[in-house]
KESEFI-45828 format. One record per residue (C-alpha): residue number from 1; x, y, z. Coordinates in steps of 0.05 Angstrom, whole numbers, plus 5000, padded with zeros to 4 digits. Layout:
N
<rec><pos>NUM</pos><u>X</u><v>Y</v><w>Z</w></rec>
...
This chain:
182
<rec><pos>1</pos><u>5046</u><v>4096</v><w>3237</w></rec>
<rec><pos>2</pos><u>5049</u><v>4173</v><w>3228</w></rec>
<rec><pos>3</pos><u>4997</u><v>4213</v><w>3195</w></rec>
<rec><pos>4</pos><u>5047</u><v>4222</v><w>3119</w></rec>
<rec><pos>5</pos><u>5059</u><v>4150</v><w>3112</w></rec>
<rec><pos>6</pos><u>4985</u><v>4137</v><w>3125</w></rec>
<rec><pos>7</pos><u>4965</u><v>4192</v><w>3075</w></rec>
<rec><pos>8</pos><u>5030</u><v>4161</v><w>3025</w></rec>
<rec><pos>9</pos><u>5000</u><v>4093</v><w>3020</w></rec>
<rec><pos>10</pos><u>4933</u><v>4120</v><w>3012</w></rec>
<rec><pos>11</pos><u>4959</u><v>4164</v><w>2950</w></rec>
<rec><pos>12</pos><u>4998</u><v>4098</v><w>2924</w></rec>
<rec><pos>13</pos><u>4942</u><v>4062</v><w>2929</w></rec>
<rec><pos>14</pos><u>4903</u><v>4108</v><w>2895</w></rec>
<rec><pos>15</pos><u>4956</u><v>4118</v><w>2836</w></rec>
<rec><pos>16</pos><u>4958</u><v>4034</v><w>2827</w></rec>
<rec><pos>17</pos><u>4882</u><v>4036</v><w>2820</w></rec>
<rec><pos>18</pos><u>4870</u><v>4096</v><w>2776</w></rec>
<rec><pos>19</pos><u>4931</u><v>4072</v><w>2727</w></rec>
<rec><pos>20</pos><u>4901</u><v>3999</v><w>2728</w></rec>
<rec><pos>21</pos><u>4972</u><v>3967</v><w>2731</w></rec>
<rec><pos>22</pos><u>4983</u><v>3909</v><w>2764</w></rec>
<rec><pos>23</pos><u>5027</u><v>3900</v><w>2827</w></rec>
<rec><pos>24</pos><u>5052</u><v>3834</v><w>2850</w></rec>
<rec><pos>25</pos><u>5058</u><v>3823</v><w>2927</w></rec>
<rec><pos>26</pos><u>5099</u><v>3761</v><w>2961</w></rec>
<rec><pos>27</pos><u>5041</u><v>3711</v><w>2970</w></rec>
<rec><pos>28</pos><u>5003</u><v>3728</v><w>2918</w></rec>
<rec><pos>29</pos><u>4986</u><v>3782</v><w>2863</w></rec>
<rec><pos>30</pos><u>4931</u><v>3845</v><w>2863</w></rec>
<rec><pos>31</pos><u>4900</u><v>3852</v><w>2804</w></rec>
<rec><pos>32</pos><u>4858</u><v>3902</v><w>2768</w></rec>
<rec><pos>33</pos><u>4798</u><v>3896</v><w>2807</w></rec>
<rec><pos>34</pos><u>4726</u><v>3877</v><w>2765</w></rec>
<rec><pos>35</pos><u>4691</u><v>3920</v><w>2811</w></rec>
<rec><pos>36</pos><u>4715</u><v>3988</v><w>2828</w></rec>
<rec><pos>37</pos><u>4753</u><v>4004</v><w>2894</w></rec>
<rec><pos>38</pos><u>4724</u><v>4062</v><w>2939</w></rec>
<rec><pos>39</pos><u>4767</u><v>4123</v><w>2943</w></rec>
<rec><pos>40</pos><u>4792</u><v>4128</v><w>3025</w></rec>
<rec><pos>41</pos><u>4766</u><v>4189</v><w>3048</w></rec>
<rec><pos>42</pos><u>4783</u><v>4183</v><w>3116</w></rec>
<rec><pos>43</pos><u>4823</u><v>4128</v><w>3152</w></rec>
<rec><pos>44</pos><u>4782</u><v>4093</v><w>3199</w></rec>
<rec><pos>45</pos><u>4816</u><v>4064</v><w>3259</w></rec>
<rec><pos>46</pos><u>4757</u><v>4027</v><w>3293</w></rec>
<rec><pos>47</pos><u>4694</u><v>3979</v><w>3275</w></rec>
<rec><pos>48</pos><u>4649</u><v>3968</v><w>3335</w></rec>
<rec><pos>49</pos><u>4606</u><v>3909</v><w>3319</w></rec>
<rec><pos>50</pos><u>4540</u><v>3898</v><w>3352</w></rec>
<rec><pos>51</pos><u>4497</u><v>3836</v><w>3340</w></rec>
<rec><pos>52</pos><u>4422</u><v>3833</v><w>3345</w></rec>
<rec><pos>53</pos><u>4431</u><v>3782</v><w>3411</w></rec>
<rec><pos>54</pos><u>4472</u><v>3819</v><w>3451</w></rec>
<rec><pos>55</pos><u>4542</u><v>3831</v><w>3458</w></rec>
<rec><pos>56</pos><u>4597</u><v>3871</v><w>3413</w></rec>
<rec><pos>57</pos><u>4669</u><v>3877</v><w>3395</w></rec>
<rec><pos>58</pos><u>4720</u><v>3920</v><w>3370</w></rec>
<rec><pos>59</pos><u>4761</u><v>3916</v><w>3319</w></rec>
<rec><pos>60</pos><u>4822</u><v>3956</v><w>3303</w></rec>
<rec><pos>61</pos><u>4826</u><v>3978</v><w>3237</w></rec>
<rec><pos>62</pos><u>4889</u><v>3981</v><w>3191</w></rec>
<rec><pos>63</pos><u>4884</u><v>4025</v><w>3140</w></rec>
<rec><pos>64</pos><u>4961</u><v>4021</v><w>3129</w></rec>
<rec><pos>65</pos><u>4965</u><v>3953</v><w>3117</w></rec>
<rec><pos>66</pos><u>4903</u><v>3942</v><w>3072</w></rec>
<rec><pos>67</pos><u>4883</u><v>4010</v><w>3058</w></rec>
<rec><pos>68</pos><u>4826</u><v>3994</v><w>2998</w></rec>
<rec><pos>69</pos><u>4807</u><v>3932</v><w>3042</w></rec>
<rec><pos>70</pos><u>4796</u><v>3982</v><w>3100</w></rec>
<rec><pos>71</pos><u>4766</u><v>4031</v><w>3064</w></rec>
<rec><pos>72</pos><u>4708</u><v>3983</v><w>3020</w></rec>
<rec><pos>73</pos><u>4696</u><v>3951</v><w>3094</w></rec>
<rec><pos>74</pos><u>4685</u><v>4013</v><w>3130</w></rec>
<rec><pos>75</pos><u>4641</u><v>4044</v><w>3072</w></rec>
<rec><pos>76</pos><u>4602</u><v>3976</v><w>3067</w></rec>
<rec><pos>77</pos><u>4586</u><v>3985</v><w>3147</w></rec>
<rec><pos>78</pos><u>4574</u><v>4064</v><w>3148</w></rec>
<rec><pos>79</pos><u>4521</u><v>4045</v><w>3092</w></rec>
<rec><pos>80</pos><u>4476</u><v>3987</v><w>3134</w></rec>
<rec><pos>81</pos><u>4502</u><v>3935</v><w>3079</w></rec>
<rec><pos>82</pos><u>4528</u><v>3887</v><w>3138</w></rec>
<rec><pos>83</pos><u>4466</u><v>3907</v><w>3182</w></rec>
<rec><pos>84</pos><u>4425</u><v>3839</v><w>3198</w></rec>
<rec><pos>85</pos><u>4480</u><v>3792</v><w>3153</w></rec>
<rec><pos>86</pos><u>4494</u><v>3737</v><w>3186</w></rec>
<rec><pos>87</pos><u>4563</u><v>3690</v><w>3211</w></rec>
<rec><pos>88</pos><u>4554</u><v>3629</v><w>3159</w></rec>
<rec><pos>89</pos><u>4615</u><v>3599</v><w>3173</w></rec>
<rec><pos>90</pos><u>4638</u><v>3581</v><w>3250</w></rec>
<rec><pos>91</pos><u>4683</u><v>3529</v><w>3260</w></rec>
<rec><pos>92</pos><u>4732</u><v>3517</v><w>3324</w></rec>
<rec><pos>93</pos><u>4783</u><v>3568</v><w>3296</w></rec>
<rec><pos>94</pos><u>4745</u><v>3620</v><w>3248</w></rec>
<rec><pos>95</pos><u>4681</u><v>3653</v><w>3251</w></rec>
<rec><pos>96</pos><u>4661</u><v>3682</v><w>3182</w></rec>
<rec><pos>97</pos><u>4601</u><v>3735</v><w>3157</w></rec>
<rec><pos>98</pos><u>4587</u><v>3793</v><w>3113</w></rec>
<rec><pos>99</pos><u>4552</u><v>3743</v><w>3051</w></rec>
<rec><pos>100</pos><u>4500</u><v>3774</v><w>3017</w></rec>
<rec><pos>101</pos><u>4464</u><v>3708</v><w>3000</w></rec>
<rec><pos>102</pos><u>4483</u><v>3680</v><w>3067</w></rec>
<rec><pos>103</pos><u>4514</u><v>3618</v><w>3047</w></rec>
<rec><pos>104</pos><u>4583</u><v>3634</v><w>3031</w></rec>
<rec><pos>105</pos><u>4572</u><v>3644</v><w>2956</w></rec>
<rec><pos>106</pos><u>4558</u><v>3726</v><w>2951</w></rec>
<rec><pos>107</pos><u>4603</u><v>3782</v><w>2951</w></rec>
<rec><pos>108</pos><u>4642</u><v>3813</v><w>2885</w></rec>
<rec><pos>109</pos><u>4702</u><v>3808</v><w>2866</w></rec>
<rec><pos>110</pos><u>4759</u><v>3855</v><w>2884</w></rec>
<rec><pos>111</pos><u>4840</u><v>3857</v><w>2884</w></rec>
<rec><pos>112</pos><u>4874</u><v>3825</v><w>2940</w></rec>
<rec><pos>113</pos><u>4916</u><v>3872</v><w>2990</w></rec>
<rec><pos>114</pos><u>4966</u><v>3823</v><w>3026</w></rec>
<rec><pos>115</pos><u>5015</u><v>3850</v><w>3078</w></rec>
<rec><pos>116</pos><u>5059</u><v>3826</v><w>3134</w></rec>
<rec><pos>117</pos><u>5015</u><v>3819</v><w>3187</w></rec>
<rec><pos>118</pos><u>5003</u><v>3748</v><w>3227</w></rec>
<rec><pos>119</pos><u>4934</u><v>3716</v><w>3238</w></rec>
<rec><pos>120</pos><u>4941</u><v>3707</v><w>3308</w></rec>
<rec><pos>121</pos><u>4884</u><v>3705</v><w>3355</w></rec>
<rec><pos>122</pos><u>4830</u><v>3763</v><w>3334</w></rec>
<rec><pos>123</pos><u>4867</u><v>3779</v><w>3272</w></rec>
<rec><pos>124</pos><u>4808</u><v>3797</v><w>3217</w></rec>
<rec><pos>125</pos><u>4814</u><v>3773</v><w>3145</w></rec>
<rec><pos>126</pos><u>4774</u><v>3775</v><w>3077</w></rec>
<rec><pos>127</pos><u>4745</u><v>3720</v><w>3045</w></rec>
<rec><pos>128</pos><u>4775</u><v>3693</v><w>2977</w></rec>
<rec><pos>129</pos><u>4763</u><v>3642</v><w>2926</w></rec>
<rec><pos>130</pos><u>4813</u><v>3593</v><w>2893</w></rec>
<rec><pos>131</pos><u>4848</u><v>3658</v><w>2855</w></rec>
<rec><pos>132</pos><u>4895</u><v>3684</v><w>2909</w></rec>
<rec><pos>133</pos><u>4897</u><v>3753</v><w>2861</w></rec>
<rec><pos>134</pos><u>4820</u><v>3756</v><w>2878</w></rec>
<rec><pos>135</pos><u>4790</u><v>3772</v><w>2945</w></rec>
<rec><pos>136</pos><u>4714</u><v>3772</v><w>2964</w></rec>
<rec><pos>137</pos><u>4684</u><v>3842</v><w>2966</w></rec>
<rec><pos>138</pos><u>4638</u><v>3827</v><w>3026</w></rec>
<rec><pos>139</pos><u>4660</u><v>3770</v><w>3066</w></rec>
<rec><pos>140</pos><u>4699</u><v>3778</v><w>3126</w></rec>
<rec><pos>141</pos><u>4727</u><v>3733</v><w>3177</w></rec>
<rec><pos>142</pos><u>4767</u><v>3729</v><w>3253</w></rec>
<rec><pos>143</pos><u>4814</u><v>3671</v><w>3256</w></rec>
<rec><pos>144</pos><u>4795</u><v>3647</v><w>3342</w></rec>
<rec><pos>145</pos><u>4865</u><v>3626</v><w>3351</w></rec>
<rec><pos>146</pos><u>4928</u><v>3636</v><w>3324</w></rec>
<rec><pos>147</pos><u>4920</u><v>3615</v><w>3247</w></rec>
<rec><pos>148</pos><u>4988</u><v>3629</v><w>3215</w></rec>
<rec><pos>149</pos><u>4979</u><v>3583</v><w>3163</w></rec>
<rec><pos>150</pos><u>4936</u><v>3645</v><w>3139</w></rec>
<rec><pos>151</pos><u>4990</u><v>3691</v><w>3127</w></rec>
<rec><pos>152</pos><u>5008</u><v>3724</v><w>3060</w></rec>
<rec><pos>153</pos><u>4953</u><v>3681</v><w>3036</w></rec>
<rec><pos>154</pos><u>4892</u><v>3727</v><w>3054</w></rec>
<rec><pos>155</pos><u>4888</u><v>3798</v><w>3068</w></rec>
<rec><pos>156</pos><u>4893</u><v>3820</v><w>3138</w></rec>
<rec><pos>157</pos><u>4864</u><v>3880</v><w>3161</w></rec>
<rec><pos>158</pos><u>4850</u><v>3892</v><w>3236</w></rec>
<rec><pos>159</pos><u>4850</u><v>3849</v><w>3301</w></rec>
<rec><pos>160</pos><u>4801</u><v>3854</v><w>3352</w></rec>
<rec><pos>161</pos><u>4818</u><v>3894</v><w>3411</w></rec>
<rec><pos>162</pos><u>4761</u><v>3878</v><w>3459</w></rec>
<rec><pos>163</pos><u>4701</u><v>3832</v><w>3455</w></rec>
<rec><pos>164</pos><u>4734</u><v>3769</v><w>3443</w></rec>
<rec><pos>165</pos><u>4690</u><v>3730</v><w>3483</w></rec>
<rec><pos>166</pos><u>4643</u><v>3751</v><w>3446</w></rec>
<rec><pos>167</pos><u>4668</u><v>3724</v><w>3376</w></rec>
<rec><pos>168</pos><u>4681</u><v>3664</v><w>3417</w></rec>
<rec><pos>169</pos><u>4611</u><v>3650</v><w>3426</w></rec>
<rec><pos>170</pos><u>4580</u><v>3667</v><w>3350</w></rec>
<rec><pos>171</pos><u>4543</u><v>3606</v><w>3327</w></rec>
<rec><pos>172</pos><u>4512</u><v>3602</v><w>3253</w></rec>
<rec><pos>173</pos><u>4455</u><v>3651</v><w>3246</w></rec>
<rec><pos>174</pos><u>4480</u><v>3700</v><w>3288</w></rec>
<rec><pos>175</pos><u>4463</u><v>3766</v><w>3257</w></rec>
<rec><pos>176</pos><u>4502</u><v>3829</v><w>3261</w></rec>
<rec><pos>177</pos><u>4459</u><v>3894</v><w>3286</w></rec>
<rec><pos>178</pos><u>4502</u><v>3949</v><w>3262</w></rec>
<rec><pos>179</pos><u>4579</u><v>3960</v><w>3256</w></rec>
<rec><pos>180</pos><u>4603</u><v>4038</v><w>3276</w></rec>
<rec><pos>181</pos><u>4662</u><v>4059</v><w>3246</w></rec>
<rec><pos>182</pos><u>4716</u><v>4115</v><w>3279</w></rec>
């Protein structure tokens, strides 16, 4: 994606959230968020995430598919929020982390961002509750095989590029150290 239609769906984005309209998206509907949606000031490309027993991945960002979901996630990270949270949820095809309280039951409320891409293997989702319009403001998860039942049904909003291994072997507990955005 060139550099305008980055910097177009940013300003789009923007425009939807200041006006507080509501946009409906196949799959589901965004809604005006409870909690306000950071302002993109840059677009990030690249979360490197390090846990506190070894090992890291990467995950490549996109910022034009999920631009406020890419943007709230790579704030969150450049502050230390996600420093020492741990992966609450790991089952044979998901590994999920990012809850405040640790138990899958933190996290505010915010608008969903669905898009076109697949969870296939790596792809990197957010959280939700029983309202599809409502996503989870923390949580985040990578699908550890293909998991297209997902699609249009959660946001999607990166897929690991290298470190997969790694993801393959998260058990509960396992804290994150720090995430570095690019």
């Amino acid at each position: 994606m060139n550099r305008r239609s980055l910097l177009r769906a940013i300003a789009a984005s923007a425009v939807v959230s200041a006006c507080g309209s509501s946009a409906s998206t196949q799959g589901g509907t965004a809604t005006k968020s409870p909690t306000p949606s950071p302002t993109p000031t840059s677009a990030p490309s690249k979360a490197t995430v390090e846990l506190a027993n070894g090992g890291s991945f990467t995950i490549a960002l996109r910022p034009d598919k999920a631009p406020q979901t890419v943007a709230r996630f790579a704030d969150k990270s450049r502050s230390g929020f996600y420093n020492d949270k741990i992966f609450h949820r790991v089952e044979d095809w998901v590994v999920q982390g990012g809850d405040p309280s640790g138990n899958g039951t933190g996290g505010e409320k915010v608008p969903s961002e669905y898009n076109d891409l697949s969870f296939k293997l790596g792809s990197v989702g957010i959280a939700r509750g029983q309202d599809p319009a409502i996503n989870n403001g923390s949580q985040w998860f990578i699908v550890k095989k293909d998991s297209t039942f997902l699609d249009r049904q959660y946001t999607n909003f990166g897929l690991v590029t290298t470190g997969m291994d790694v993801v393959q072997a998260i058990k509960i507990g396992d804290k994150i150290k720090t995430i570095k955005i690019e």
